[in-house]
VEXBA-756068 format. One record per atom (N, C-alpha, C): residue in three letters; atom name; x, y, z. Coordinates in pm, 1 decimal. Layout:
REM VEXBA-756068
> ALA,CA,X,Y,Z
...
***
This chain:
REM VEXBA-756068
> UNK,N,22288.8,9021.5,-15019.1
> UNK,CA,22416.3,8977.2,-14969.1
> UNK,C,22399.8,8902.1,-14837.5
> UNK,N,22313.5,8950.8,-14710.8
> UNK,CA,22298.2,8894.0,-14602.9
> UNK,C,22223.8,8729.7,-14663.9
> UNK,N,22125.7,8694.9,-14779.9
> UNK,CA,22097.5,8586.8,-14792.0
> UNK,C,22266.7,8479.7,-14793.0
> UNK,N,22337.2,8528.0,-14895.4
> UNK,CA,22440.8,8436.4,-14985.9
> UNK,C,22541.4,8393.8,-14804.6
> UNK,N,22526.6,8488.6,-14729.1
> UNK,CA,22622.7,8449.2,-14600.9
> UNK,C,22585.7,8381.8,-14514.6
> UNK,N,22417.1,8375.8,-14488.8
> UNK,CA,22308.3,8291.7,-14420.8
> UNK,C,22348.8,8188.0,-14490.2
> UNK,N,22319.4,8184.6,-14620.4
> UNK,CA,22321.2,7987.7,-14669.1
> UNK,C,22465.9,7969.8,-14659.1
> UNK,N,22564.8,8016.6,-14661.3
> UNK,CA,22744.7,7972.9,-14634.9
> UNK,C,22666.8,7957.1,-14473.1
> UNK,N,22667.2,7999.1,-14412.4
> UNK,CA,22677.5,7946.1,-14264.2
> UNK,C,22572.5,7841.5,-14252.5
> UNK,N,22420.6,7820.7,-14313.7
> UNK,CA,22355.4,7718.6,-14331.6
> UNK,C,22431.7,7614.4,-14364.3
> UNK,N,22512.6,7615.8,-14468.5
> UNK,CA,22578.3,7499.6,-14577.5
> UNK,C,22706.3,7466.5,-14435.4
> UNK,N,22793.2,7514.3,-14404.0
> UNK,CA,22908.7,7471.2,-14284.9
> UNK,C,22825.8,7400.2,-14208.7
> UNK,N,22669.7,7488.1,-14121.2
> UNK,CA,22655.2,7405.8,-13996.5
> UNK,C,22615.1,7282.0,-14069.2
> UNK,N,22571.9,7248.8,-14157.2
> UNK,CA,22506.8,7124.7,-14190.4
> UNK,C,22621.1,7041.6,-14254.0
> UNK,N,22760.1,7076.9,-14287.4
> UNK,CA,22862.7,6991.1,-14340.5
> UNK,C,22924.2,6982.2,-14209.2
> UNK,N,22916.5,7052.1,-14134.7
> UNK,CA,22994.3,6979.1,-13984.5
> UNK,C,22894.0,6875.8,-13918.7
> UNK,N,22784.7,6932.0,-13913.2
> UNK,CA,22632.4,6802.9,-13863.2
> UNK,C,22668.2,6653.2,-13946.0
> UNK,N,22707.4,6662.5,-14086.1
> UNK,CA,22716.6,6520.8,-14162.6
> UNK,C,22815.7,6514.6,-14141.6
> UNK,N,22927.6,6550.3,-14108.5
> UNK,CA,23047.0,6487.1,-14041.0
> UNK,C,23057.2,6420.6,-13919.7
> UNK,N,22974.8,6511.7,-13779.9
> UNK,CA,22971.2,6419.0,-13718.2
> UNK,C,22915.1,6303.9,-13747.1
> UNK,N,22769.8,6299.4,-13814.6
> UNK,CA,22733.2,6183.0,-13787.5
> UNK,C,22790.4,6104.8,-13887.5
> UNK,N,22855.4,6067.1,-13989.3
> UNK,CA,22908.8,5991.1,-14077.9
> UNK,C,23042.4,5949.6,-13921.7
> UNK,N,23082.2,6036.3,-13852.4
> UNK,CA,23224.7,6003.2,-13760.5
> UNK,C,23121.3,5882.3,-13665.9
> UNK,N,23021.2,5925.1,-13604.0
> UNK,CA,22948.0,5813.9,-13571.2
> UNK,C,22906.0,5634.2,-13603.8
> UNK,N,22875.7,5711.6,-13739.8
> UNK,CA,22856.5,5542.5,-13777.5
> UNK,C,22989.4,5520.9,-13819.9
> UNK,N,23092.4,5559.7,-13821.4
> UNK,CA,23219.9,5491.8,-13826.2
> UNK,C,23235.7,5411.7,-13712.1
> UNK,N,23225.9,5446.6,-13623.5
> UNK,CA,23256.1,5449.7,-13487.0
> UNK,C,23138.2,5306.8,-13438.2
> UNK,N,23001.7,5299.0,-13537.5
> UNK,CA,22931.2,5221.9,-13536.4
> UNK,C,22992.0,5094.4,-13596.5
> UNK,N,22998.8,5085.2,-13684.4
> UNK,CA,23127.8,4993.4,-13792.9
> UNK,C,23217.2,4937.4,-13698.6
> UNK,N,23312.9,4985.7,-13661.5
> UNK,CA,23395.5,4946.8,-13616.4
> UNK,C,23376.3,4874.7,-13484.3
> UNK,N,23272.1,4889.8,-13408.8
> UNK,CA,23198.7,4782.1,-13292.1
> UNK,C,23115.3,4646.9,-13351.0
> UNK,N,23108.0,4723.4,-13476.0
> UNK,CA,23021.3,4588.4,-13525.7
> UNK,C,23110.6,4521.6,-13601.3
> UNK,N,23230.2,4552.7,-13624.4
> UNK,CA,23341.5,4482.0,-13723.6
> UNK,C,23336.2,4437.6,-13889.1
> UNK,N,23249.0,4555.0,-13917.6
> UNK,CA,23268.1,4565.9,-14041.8
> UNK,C,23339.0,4650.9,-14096.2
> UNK,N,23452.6,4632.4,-14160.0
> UNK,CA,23551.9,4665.1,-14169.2
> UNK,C,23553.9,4736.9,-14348.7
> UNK,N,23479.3,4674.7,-14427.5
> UNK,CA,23433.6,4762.7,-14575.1
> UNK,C,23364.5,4836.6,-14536.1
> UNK,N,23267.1,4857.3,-14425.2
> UNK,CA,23163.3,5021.5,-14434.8
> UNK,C,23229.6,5111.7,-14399.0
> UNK,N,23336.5,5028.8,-14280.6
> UNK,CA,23395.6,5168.7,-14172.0
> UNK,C,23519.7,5206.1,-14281.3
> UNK,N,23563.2,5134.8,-14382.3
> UNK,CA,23618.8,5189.1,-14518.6
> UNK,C,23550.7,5327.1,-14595.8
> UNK,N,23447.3,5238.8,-14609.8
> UNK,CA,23368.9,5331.6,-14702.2
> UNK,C,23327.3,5472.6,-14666.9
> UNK,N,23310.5,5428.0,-14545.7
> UNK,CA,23257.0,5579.4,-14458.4
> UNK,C,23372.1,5655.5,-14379.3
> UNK,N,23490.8,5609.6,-14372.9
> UNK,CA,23619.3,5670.8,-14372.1
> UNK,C,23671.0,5772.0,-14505.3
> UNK,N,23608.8,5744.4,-14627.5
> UNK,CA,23659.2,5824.6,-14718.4
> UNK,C,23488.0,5920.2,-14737.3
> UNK,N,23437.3,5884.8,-14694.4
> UNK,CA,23290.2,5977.6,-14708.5
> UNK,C,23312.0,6080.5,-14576.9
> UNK,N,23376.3,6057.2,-14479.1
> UNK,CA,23405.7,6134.0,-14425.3
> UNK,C,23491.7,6277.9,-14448.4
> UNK,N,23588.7,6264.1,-14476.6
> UNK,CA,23701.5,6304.4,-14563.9
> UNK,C,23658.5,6406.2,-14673.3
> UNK,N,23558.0,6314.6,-14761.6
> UNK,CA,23506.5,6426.7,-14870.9
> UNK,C,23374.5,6525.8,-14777.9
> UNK,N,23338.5,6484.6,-14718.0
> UNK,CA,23310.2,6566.8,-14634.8
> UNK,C,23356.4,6691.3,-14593.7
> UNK,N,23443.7,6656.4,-14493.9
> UNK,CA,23525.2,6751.3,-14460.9
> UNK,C,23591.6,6790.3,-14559.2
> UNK,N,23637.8,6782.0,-14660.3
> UNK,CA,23717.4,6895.3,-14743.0
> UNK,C,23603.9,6976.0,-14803.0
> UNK,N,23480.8,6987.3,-14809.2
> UNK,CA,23404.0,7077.7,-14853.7
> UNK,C,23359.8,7167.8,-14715.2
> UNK,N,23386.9,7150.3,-14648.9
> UNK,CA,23402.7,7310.1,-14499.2
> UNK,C,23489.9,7440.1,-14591.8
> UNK,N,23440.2,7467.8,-14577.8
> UNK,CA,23496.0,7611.6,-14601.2
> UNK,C,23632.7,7662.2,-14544.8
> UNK,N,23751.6,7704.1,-14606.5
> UNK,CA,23915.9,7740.8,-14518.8
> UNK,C,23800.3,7873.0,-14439.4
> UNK,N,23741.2,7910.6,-14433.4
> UNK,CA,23764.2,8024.8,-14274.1
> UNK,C,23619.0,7934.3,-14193.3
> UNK,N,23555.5,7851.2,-14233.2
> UNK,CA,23480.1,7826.3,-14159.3
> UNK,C,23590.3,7686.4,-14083.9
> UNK,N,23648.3,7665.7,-14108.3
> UNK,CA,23735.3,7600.0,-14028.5
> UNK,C,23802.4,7697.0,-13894.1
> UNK,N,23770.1,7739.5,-13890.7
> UNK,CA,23812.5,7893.1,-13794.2
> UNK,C,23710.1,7831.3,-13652.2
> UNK,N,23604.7,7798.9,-13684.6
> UNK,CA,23474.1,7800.8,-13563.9
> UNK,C,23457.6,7645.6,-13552.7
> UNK,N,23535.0,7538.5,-13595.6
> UNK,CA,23516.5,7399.2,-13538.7
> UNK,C,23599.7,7416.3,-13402.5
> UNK,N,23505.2,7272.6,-13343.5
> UNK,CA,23544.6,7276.9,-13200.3
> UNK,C,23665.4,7196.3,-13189.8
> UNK,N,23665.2,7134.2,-13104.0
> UNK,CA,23790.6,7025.7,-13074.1
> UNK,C,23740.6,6874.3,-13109.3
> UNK,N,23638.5,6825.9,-13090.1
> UNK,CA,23580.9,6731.6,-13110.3
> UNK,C,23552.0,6779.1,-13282.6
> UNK,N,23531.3,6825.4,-13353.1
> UNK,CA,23552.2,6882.3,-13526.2
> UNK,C,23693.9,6847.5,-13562.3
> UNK,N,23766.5,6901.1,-13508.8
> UNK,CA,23922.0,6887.0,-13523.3
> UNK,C,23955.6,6754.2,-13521.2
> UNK,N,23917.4,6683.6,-13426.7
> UNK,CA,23939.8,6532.5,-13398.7
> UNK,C,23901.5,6477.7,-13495.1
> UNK,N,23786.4,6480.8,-13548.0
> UNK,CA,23716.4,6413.7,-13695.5
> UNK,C,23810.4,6426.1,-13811.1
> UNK,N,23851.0,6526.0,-13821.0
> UNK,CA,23949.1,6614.9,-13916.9
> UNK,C,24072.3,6541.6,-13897.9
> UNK,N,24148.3,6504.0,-13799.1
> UNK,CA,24288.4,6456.9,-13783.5
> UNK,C,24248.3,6294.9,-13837.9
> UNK,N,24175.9,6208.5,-13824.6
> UNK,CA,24132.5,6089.5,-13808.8
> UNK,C,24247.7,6012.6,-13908.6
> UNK,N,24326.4,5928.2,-13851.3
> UNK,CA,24369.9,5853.3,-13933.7
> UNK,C,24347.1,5794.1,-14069.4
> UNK,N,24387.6,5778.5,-14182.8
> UNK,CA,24337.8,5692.4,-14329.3
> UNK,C,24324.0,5570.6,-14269.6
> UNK,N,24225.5,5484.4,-14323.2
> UNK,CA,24272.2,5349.6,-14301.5
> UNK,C,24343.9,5285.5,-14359.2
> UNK,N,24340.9,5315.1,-14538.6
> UNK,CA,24452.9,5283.7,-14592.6
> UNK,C,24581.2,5349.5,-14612.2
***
């Protein structure tokens, strides 16, 4: 049982880690004005984040949250 709760908390820290950095190269995109990646990686974000876990959403920070609120582009 202690394995199956190790890999749930393995699996969150590493779906919040690819969130930030997917929020990054958005953030990259959008200085460089490409406007189809920072698309593309606006909804890769998203599916991202809906695979966090409802209670591991409990332990994101504020800067997590921010990723999470992010406007659609479309």
């Amino acid at each position: 049982m202690n394995i199956d709760i190790t890999e749930t908390e393995d699996r969150t820290t590493e779906l919040i880690a690819l969130a930030r950095l997917v929020a990054f190269a958005i953030e990259s995109a959008k200085s460089l004005d490409a406007e189809i990646v920072e698309f593309c990686l606006d909804k890769a974000l998203h599916a991202v984040l809906e695979q966090i876990a409802e209670p591991a959403r409990m332990t994101l920070t504020a800067s997590d949250i921010t990723l999470m609120n992010r406007s659609a582009l479309c």
